[in-house]
C-alpha atoms as a printed R data frame, in Angstrom:
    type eleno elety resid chain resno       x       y      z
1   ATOM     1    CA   UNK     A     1 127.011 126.987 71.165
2   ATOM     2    CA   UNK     A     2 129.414 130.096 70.602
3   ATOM     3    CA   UNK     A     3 128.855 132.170 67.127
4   ATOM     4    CA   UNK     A     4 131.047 133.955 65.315
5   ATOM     5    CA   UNK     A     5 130.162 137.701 64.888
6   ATOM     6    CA   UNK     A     6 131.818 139.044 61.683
7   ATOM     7    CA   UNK     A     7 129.230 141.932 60.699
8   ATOM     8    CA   UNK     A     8 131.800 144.497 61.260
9   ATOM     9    CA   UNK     A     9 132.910 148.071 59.622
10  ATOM    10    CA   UNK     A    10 135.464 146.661 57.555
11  ATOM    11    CA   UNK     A    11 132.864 144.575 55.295
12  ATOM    12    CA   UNK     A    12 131.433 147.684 53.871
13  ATOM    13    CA   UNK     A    13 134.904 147.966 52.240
14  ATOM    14    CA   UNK     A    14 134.421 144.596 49.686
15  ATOM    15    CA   UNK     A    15 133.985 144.982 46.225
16  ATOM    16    CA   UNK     A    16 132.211 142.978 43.762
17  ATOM    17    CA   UNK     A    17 135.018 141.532 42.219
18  ATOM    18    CA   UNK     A    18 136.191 140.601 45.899
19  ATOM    19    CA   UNK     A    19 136.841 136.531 45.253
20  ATOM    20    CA   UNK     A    20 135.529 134.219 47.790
21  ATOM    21    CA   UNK     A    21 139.008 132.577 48.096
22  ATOM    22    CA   UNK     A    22 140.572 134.882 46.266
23  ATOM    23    CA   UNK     A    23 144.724 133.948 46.460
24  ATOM    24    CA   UNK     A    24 146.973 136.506 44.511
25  ATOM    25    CA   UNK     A    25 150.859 136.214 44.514
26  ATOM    26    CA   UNK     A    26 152.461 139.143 45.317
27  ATOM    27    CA   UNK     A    27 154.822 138.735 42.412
28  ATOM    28    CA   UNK     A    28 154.409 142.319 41.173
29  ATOM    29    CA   UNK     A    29 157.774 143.671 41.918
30  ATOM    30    CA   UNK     A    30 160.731 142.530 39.526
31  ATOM    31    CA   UNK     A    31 159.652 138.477 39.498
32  ATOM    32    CA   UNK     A    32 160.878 137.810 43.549
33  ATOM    33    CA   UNK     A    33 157.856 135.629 44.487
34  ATOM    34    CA   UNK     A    34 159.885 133.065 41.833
35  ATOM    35    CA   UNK     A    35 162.729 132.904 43.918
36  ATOM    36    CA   UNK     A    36 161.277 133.666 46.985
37  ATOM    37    CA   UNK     A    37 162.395 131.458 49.952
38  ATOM    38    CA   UNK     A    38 160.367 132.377 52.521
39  ATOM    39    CA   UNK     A    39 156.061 132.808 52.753
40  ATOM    40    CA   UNK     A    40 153.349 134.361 54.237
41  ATOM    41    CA   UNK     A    41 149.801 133.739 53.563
42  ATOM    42    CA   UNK     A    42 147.708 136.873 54.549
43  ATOM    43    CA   UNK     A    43 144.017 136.455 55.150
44  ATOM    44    CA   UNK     A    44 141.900 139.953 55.286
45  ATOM    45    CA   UNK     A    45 137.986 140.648 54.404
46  ATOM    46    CA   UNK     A    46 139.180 142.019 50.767
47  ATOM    47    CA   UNK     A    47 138.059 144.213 48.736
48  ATOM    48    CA   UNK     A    48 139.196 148.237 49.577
49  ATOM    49    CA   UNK     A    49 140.228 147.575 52.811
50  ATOM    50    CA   UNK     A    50 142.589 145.360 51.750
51  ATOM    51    CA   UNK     A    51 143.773 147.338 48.669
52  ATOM    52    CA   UNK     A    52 144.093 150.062 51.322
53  ATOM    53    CA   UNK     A    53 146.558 147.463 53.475
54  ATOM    54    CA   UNK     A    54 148.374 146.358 49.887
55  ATOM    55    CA   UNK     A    55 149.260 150.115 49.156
56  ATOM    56    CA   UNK     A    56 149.972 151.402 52.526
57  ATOM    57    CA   UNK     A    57 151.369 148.440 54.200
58  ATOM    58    CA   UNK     A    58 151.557 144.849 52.144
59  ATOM    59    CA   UNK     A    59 153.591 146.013 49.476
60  ATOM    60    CA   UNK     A    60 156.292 148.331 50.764
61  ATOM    61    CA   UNK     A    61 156.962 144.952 52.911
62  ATOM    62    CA   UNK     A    62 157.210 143.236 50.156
63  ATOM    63    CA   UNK     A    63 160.107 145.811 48.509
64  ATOM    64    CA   UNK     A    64 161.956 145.757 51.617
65  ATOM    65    CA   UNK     A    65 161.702 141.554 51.687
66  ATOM    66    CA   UNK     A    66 162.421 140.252 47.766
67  ATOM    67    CA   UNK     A    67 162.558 136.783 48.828
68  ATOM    68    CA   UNK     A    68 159.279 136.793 50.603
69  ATOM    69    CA   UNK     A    69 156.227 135.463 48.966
70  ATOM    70    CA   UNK     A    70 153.352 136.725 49.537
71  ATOM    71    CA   UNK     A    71 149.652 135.307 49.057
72  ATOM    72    CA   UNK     A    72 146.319 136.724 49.970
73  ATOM    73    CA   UNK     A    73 143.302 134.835 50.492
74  ATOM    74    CA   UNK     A    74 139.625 136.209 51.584
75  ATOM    75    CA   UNK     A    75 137.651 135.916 53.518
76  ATOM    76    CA   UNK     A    76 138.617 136.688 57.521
77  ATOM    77    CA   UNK     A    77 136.200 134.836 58.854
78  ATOM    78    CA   UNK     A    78 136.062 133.369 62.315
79  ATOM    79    CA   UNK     A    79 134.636 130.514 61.497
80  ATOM    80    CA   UNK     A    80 137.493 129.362 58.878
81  ATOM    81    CA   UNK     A    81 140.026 129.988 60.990
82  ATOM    82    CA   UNK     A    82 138.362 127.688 63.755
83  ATOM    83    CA   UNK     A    83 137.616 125.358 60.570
84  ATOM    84    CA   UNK     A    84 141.549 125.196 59.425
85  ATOM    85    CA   UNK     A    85 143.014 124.809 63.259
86  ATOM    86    CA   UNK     A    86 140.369 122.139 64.144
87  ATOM    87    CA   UNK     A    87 140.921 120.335 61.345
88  ATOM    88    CA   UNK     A    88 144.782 120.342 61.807
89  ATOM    89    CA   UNK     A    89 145.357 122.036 57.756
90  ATOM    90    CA   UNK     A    90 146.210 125.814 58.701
91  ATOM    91    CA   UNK     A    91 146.820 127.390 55.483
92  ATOM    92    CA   UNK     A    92 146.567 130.412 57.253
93  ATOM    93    CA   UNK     A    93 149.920 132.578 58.494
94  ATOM    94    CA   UNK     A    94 147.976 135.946 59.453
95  ATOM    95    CA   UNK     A    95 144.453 137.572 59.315
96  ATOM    96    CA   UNK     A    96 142.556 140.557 59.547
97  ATOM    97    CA   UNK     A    97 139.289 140.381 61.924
98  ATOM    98    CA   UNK     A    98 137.262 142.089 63.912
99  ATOM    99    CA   UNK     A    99 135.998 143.039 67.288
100 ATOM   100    CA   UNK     A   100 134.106 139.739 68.253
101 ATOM   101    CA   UNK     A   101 137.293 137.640 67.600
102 ATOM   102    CA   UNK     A   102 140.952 136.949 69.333
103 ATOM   103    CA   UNK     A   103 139.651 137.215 72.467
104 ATOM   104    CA   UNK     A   104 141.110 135.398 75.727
105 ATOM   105    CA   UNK     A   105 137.945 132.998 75.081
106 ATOM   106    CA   UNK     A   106 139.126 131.946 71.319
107 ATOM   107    CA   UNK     A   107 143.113 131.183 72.489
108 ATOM   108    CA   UNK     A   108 141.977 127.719 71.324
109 ATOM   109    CA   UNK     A   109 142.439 128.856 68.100
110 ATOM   110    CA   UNK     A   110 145.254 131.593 68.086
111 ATOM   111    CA   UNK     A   111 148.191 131.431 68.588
112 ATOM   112    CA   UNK     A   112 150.107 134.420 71.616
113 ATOM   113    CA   UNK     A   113 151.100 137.640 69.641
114 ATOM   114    CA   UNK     A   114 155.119 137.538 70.416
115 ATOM   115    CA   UNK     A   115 155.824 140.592 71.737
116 ATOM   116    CA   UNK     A   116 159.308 139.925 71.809
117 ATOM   117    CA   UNK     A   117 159.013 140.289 68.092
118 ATOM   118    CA   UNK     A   118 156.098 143.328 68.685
119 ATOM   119    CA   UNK     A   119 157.484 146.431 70.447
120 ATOM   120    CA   UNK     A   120 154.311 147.281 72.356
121 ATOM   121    CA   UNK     A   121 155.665 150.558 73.583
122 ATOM   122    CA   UNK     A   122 154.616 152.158 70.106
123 ATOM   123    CA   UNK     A   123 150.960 151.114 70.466
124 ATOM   124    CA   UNK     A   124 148.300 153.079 71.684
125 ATOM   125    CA   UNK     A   125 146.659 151.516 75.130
126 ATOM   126    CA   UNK     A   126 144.494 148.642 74.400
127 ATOM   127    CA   UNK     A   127 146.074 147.436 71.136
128 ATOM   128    CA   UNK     A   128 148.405 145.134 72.449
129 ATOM   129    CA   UNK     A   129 146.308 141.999 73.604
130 ATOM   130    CA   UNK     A   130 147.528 138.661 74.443
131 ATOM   131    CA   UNK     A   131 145.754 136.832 70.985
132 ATOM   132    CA   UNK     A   132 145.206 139.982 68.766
133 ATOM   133    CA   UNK     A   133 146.983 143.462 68.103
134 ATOM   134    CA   UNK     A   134 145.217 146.394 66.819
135 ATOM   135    CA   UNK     A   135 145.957 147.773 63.514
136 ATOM   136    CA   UNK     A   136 143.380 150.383 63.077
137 ATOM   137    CA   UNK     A   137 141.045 152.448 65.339
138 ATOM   138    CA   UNK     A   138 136.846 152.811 64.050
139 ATOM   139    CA   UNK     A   139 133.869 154.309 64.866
140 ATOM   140    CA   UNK     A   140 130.309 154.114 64.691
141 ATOM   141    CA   UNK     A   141 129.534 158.356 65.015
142 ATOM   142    CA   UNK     A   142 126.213 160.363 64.866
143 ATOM   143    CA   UNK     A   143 125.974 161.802 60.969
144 ATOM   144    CA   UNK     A   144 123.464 164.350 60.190
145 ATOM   145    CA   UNK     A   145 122.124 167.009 57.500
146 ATOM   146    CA   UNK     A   146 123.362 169.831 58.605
147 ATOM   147    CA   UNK     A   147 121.016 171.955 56.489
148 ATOM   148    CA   UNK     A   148 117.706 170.368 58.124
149 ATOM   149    CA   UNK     A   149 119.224 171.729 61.640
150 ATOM   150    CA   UNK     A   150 120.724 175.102 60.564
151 ATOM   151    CA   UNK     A   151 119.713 176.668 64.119
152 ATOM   152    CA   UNK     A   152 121.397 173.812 65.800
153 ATOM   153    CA   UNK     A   153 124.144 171.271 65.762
154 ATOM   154    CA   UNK     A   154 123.193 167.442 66.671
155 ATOM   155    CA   UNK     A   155 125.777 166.590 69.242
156 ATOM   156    CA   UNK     A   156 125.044 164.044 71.688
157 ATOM   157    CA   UNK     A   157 122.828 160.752 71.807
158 ATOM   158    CA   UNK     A   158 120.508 162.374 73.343
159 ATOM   159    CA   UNK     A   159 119.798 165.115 70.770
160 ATOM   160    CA   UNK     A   160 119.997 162.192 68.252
161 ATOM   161    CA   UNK     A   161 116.711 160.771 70.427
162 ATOM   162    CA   UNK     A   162 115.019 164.316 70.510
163 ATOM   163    CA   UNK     A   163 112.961 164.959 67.693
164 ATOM   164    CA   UNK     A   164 111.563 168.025 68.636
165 ATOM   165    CA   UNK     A   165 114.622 169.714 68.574
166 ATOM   166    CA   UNK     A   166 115.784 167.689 65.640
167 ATOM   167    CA   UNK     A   167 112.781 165.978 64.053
168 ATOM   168    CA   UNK     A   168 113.253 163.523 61.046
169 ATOM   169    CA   UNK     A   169 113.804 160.155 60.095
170 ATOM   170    CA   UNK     A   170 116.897 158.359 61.738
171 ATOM   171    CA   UNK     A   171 118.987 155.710 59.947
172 ATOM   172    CA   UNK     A   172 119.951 152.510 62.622
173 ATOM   173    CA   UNK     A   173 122.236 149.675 62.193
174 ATOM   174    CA   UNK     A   174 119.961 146.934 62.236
175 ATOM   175    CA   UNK     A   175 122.517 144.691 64.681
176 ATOM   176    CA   UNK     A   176 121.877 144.232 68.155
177 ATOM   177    CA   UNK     A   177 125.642 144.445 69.183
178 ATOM   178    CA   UNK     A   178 125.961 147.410 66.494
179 ATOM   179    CA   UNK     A   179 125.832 150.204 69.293
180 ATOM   180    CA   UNK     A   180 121.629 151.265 68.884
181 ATOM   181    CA   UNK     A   181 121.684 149.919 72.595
182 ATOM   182    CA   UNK     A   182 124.415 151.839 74.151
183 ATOM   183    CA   UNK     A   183 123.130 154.858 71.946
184 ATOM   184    CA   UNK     A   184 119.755 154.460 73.903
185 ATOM   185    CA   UNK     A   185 121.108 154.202 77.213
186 ATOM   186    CA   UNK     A   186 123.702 156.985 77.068
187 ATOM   187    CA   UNK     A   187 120.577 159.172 75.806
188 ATOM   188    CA   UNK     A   188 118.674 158.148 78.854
189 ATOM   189    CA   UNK     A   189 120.808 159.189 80.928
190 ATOM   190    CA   UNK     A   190 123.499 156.156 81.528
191 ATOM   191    CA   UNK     A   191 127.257 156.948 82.010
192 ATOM   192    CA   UNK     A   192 129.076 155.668 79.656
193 ATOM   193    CA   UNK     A   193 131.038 153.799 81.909
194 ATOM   194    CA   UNK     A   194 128.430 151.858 83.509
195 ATOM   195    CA   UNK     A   195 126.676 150.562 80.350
196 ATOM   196    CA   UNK     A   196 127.562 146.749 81.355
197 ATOM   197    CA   UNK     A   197 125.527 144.851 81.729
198 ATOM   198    CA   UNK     A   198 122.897 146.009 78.949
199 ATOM   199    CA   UNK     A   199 119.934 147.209 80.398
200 ATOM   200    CA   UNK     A   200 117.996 145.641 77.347
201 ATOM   201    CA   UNK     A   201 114.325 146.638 78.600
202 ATOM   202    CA   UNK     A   202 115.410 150.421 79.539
203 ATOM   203    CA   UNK     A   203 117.167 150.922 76.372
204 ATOM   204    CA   UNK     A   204 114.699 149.429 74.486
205 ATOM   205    CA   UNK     A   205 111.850 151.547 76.367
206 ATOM   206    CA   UNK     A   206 114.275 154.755 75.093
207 ATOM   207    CA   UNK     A   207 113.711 153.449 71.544
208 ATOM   208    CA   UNK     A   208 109.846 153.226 71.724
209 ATOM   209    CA   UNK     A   209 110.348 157.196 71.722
210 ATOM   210    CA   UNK     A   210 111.632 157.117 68.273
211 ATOM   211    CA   UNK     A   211 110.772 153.588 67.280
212 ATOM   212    CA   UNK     A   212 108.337 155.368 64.433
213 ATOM   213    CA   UNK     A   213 110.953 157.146 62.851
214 ATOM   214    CA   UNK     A   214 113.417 154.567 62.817
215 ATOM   215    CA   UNK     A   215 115.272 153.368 59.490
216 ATOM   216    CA   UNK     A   216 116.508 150.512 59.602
217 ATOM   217    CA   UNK     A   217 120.082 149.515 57.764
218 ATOM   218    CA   UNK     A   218 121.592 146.321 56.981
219 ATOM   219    CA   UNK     A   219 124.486 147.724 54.385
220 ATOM   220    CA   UNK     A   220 127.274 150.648 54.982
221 ATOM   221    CA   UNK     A   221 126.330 151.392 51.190
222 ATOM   222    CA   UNK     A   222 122.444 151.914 52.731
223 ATOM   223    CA   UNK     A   223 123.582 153.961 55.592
224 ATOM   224    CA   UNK     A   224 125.399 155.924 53.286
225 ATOM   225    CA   UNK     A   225 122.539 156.690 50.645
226 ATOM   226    CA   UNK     A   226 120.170 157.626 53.592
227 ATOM   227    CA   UNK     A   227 122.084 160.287 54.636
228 ATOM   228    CA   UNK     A   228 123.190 162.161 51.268
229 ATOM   229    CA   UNK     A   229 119.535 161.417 49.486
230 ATOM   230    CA   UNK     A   230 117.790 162.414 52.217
231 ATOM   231    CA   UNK     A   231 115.642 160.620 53.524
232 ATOM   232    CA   UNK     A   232 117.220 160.493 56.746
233 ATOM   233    CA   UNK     A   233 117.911 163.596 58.298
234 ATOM   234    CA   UNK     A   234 120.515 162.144 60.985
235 ATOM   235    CA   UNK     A   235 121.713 158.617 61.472
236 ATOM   236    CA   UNK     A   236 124.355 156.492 63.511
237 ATOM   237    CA   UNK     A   237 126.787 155.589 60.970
238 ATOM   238    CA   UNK     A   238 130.427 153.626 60.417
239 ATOM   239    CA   UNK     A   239 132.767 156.218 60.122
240 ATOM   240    CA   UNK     A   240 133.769 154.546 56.943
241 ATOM   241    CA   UNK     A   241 130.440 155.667 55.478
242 ATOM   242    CA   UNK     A   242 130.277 159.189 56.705
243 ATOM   243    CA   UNK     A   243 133.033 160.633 56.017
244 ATOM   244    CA   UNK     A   244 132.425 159.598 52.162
245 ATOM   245    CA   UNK     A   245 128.950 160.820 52.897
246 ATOM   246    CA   UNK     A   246 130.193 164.772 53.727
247 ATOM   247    CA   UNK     A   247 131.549 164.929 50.069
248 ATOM   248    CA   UNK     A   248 128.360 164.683 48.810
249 ATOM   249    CA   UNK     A   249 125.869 166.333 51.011
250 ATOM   250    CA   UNK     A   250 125.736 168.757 53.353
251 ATOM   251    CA   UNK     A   251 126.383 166.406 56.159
252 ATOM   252    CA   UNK     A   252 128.043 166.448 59.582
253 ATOM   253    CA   UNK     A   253 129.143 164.473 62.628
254 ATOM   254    CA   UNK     A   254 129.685 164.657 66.076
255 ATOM   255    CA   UNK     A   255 132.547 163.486 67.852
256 ATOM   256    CA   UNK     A   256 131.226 164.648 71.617
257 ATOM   257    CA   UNK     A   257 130.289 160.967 71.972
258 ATOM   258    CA   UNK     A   258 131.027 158.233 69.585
259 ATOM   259    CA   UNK     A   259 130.579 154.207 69.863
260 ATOM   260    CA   UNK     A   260 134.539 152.486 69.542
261 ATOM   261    CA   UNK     A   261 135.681 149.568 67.200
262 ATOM   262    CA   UNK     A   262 138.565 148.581 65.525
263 ATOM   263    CA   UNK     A   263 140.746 146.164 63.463
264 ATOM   264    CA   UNK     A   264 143.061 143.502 64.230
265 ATOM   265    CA   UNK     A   265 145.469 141.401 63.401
266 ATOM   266    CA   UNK     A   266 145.364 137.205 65.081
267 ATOM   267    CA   UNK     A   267 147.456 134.394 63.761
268 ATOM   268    CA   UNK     A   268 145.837 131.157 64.131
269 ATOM   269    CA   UNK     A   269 147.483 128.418 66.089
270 ATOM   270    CA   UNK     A   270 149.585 126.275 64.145
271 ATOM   271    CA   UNK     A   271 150.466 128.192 61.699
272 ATOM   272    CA   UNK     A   272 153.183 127.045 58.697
273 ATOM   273    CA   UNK     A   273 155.350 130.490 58.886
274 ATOM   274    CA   UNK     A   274 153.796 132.523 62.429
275 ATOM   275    CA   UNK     A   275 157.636 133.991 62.741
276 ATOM   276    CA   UNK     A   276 157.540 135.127 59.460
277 ATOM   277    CA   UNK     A   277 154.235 136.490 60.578
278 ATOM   278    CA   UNK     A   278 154.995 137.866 64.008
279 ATOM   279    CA   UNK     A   279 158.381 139.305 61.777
280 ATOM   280    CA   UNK     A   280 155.451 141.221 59.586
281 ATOM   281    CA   UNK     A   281 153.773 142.551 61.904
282 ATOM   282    CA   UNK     A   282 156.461 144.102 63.605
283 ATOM   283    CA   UNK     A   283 156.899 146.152 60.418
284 ATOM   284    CA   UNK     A   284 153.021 146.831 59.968
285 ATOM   285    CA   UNK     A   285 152.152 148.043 63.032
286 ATOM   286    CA   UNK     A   286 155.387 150.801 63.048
287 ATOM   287    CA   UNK     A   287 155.162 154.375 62.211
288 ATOM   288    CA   UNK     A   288 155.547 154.881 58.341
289 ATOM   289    CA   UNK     A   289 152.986 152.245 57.192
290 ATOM   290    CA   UNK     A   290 150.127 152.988 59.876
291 ATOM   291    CA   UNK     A   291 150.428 156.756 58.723
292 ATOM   292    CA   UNK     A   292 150.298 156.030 55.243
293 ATOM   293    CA   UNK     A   293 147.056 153.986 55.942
294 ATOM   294    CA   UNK     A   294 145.206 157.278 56.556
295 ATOM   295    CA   UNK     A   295 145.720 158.609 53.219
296 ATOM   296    CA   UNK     A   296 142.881 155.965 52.433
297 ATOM   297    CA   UNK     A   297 141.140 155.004 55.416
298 ATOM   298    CA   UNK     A   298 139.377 156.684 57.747
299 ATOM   299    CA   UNK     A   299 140.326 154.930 60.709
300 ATOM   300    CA   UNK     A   300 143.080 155.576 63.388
301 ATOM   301    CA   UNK     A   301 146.310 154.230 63.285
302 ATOM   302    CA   UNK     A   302 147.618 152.235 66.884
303 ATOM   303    CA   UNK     A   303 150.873 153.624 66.270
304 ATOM   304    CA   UNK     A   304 151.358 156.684 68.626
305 ATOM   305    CA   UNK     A   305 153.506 158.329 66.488
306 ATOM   306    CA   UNK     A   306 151.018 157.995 63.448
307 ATOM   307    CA   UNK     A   307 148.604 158.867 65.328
308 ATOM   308    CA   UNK     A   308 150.105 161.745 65.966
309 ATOM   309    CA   UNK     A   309 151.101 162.714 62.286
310 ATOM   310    CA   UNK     A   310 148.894 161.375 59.888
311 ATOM   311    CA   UNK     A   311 147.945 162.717 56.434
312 ATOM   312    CA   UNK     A   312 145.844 165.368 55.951
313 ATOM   313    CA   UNK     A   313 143.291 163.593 54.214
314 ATOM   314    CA   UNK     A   314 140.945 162.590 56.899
315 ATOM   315    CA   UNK     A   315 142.945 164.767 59.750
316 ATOM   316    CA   UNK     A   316 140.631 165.973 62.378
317 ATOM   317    CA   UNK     A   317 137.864 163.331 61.614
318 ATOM   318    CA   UNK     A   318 139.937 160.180 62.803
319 ATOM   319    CA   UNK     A   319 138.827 158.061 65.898
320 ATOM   320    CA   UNK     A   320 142.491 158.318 66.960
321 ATOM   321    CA   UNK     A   321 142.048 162.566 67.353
322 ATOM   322    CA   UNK     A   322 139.113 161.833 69.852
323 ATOM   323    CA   UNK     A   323 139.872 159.259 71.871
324 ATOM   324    CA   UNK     A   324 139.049 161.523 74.682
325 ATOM   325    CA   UNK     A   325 134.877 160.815 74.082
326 ATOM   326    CA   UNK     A   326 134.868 157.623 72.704
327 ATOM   327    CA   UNK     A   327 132.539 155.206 74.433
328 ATOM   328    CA   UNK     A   328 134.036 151.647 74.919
329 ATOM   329    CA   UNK     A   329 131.869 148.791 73.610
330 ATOM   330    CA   UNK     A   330 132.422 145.621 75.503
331 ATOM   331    CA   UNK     A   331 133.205 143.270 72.912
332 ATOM   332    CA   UNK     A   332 133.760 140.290 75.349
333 ATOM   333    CA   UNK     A   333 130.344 140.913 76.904
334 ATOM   334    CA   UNK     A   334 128.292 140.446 73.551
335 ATOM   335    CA   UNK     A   335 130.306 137.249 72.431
336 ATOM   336    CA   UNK     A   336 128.688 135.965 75.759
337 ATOM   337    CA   UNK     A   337 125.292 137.777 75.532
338 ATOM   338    CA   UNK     A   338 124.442 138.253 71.979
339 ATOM   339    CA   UNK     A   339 122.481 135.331 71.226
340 ATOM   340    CA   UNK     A   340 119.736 135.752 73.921
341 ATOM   341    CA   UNK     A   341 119.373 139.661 73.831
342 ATOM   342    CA   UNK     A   342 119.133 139.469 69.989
343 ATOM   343    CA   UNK     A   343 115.592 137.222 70.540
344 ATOM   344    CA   UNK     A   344 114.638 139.848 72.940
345 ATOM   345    CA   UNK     A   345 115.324 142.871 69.906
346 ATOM   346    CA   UNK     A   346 114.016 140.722 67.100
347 ATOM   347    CA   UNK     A   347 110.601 140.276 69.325
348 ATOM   348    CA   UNK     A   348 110.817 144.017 70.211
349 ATOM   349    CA   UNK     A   349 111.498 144.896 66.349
350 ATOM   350    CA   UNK     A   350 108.331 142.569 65.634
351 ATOM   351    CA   UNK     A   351 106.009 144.298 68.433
């Protein structure tokens, strides 16, 4: 049986008051959803990731398009959009998701991204798939205190797994497909390039050397709190949590090597208004509203030209200025392998 992997960076970005099916008109601007004649039902994982899309993105569409509706509805789950299509009610038009999802192996449930609607030429290389197009780039990236280490600056996975040099608790995603086994490899010595397949016992035999100073943690908000109270002196952390992190503590990152993720947008098959979605996405995914998204989001636009300008906010700590040393997780390779190495890393957590 396939699962659906939604723990991704983007979840970290709910709030409380998120709504479990949460549906807000976008009526805000001069009464048009009244006479709207056209609609689009937006799905995304809420909370300030989506307030980040309304801002940058949702709403400026909305000014330019009067007699467009708009609704939102949380959350982006896999699972309900395999739900909706299979059970032939698709209330769906467009959705956020992550990495795990709008793969060649879910076209059962997505419909093809027109890129005769989509100019492709303004995305960066590996956006533009045949059931999903990027709309942000992440990162999982070492984070450290930089006043534990004042002699020396963490930089690599393997300084991250040497705690001689740079002794201390470390603070671990506690996900099996979260990077920790990548991390573990690259440190022992694996390129980068020829992490697939996992080597689950050798990377697992590289943890053993820290296993006793693991952390282990399930939240961003934990991650986070690790870092800036303390009690971890370096960690492998969403870049959603670090940068937030280096406001409040003396904290750093590395970008020699970082682990790769990203955003997306799918439309699931059968969908009431997919032109008017394929028509939106056309306008999300162009310059002006993927640069504005980095005046609130640490992530890098797929738009070249954004990613060449964006705001100065988070400018110079965006995956999109270091593409050069990212490491490529192989997304399609854990939908098929997940299940089984994740018995092998629950016993290993256990032993």
């Amino acid at each position: 049986m396939k699962q659906d992997f939604q723990v991704n960076r983007r979840r970290v970005l709910k709030a409380g008051a998120n709504s479990a099916l949460g549906v807000v008109l976008a009526s805000t601007f001069g009464g048009f959803a009244r006479a709207a004649t056209r609609n689009l039902t937006i799905q995304t994982s809420g909370g300030a990731y989506e307030q980040a899309y309304r801002k940058a993105v949702f709403e400026p569409y909305a000014k330019a398009n009067p007699d467009l509706a708009i609704q939102y509805t949380t959350p982006d789950d896999a699972a309900r959009i395999k739900a909706m299509v299979e059970a032939g009610n698709v209330t769906v038009d467009l959705s956020t998701t992550g990495d795990f999802f709008g793969l060649d192996a879910d076209a059962k449930w997505l419909e093809p991204i027109d890129y005769s609607m989509i100019d492709k030429s303004m995305l960066t290389p590996g956006s533009a798939m045949k059931y999903r197009v990027g709309t942000d780039l992440e990162n999982t990236i070492i984070t450290y205190r930089s006043d534990k280490f004042a002699s020396a600056k963490m930089s690599t996975f393997a300084d991250f797994f040497d705690l001689k040099k740079f002794p201390g608790k470390r603070a671990v995603w506690k996900f099996v497909s979260g990077g920790i086994l990548e991390a573990a490899l690259i440190a022992d010595g694996v390129d980068p390039k020829s992490l697939y397949p996992v080597d689950v016992e050798r990377a697992l035999k590289k943890l053993d050397t820290i296993k006793s100073s693991l952390i282990w943690w399930d939240s961003g908000a934990q991650s986070q709190q690790l870092l800036t109270s303390g009690e971890a002196t370096a960690g492998i952390l969403w870049g959603s949590r670090a940068f937030p992190a280096m406001k409040n503590a003396p904290i750093a990152v590395s970008w020699t090597e970082w682990l790769s993720g990203g955003g997306w947008f799918v439309v699931p098959k059968g969908a009431r208004n997919k032109q008017e979605a394929f028509k939106a996405l056309a306008f999300f995914l162009s310059e002006g509203p993927q640069r504005a998204l980095t005046q609130y989001l640490p992530y890098g636009p797929t738009n070249i030209a954004a990613a060449k300008d964006p705001y100065p906010e988070y400018k110079g700590n965006l995956p999109s200025d270091h593409v050069a040393t990212r490491v490529n997780i192989n997304y399609a390779w854990w939908v098929k392998n997940q299940a089984k190495i994740d018995e092998r890393f629950q016993d290993w957590l256990l032993s």
